[in-house]
C-alpha positions as a LaTeX table, in Angstrom:
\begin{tabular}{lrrr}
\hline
Residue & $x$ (\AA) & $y$ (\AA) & $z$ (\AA) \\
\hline
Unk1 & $-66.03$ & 4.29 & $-177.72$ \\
Unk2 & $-69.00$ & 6.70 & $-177.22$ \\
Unk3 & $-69.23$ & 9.22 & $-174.17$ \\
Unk4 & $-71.76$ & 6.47 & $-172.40$ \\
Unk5 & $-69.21$ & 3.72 & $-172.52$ \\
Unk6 & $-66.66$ & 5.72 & $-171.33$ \\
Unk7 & $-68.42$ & 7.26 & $-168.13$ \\
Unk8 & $-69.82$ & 3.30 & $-167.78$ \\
Unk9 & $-65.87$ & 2.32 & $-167.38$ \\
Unk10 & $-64.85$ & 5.38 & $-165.09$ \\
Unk11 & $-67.77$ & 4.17 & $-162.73$ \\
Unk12 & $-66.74$ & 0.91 & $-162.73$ \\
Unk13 & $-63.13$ & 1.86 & $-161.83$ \\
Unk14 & $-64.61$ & 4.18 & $-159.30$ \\
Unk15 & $-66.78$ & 1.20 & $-157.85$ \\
Unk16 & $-64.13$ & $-0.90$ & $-157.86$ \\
Unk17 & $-61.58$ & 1.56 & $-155.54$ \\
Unk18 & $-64.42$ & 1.78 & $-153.38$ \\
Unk19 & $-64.97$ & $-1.69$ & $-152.93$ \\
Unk20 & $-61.64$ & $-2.08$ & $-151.89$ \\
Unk21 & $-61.61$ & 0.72 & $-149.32$ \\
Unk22 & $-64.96$ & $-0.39$ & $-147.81$ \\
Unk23 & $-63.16$ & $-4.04$ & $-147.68$ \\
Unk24 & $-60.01$ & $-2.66$ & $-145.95$ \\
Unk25 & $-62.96$ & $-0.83$ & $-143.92$ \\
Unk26 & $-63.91$ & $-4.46$ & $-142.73$ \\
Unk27 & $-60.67$ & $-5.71$ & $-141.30$ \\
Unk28 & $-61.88$ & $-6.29$ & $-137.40$ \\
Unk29 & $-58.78$ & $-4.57$ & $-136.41$ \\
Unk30 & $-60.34$ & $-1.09$ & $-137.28$ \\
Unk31 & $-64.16$ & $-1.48$ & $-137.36$ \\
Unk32 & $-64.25$ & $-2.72$ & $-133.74$ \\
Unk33 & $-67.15$ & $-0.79$ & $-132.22$ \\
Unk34 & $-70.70$ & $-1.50$ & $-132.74$ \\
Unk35 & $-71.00$ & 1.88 & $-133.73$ \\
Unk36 & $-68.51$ & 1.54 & $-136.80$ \\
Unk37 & $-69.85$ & $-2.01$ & $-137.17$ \\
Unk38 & $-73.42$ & $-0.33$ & $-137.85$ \\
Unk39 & $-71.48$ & 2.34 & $-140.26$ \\
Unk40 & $-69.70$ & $-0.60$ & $-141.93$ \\
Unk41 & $-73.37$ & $-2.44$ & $-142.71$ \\
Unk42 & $-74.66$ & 1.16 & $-144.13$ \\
Unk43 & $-71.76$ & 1.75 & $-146.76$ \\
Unk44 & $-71.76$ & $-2.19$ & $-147.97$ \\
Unk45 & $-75.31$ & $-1.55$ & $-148.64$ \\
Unk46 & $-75.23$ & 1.15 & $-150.39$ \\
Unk47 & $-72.39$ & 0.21 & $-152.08$ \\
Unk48 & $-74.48$ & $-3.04$ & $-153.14$ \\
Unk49 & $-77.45$ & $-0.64$ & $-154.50$ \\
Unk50 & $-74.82$ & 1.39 & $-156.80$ \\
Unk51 & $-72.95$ & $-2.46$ & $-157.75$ \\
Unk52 & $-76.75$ & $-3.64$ & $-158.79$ \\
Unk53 & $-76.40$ & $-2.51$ & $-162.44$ \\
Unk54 & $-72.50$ & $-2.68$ & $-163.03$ \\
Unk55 & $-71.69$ & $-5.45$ & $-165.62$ \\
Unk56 & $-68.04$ & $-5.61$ & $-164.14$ \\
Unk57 & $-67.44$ & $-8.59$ & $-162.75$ \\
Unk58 & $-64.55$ & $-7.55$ & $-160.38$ \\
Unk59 & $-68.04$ & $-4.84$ & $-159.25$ \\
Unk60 & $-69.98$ & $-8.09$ & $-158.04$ \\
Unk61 & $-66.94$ & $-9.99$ & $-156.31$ \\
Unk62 & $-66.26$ & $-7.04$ & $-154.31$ \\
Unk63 & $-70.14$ & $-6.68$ & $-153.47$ \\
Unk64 & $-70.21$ & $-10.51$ & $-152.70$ \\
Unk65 & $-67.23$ & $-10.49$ & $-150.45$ \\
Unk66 & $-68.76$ & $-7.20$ & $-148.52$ \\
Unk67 & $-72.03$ & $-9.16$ & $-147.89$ \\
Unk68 & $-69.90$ & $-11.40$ & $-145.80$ \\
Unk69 & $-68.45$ & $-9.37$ & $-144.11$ \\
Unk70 & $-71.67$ & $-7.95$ & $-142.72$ \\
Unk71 & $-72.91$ & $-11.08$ & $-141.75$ \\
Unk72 & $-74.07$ & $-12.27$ & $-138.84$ \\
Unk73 & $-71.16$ & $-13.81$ & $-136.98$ \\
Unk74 & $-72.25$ & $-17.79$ & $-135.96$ \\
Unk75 & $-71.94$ & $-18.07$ & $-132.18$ \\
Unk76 & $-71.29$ & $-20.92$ & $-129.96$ \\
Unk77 & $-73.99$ & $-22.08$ & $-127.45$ \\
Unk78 & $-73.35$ & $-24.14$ & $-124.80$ \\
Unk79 & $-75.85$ & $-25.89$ & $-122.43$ \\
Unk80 & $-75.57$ & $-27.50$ & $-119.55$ \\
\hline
\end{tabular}
């Protein structure tokens, strides 16, 4: 395996364990605020820029399952 692969992998493991703390991250139970809401958007986004040119598959689930995460919540409108 040449030096390129192997720093390829270690950022892919790297990406990967930081998916996973920026998804614990996004549990409602600790990003309550709008302030660490607005924190929470920043780090999935740059974690998406950094996930653009992985080719590890478990890189792109995590970045999918971020982007939800940061989504607009749907709200409920009621008219009278």
């Amino acid at each position: 395996m040449s030096d390129v692969a192997k720093i390829d992998k270690l950022l892919d493991e790297t990406l990967v364990n930081l998916g996973a703390m920026v998804l614990r991250l996004a549990d409602p139970a600790v990003t309550r605020t709008a302030d660490e809401h607005r924190a929470l958007a920043k780090s999935v986004r740059q974690y998406a820029r950094c996930a653009e040119r992985s080719v590890d598959p478990r890189v792109h689930q995590l970045r999918e399952e971020l982007e939800k995460t940061v989504e607009p919540r749907p709200r409920l409108v009621w008219s009278q």
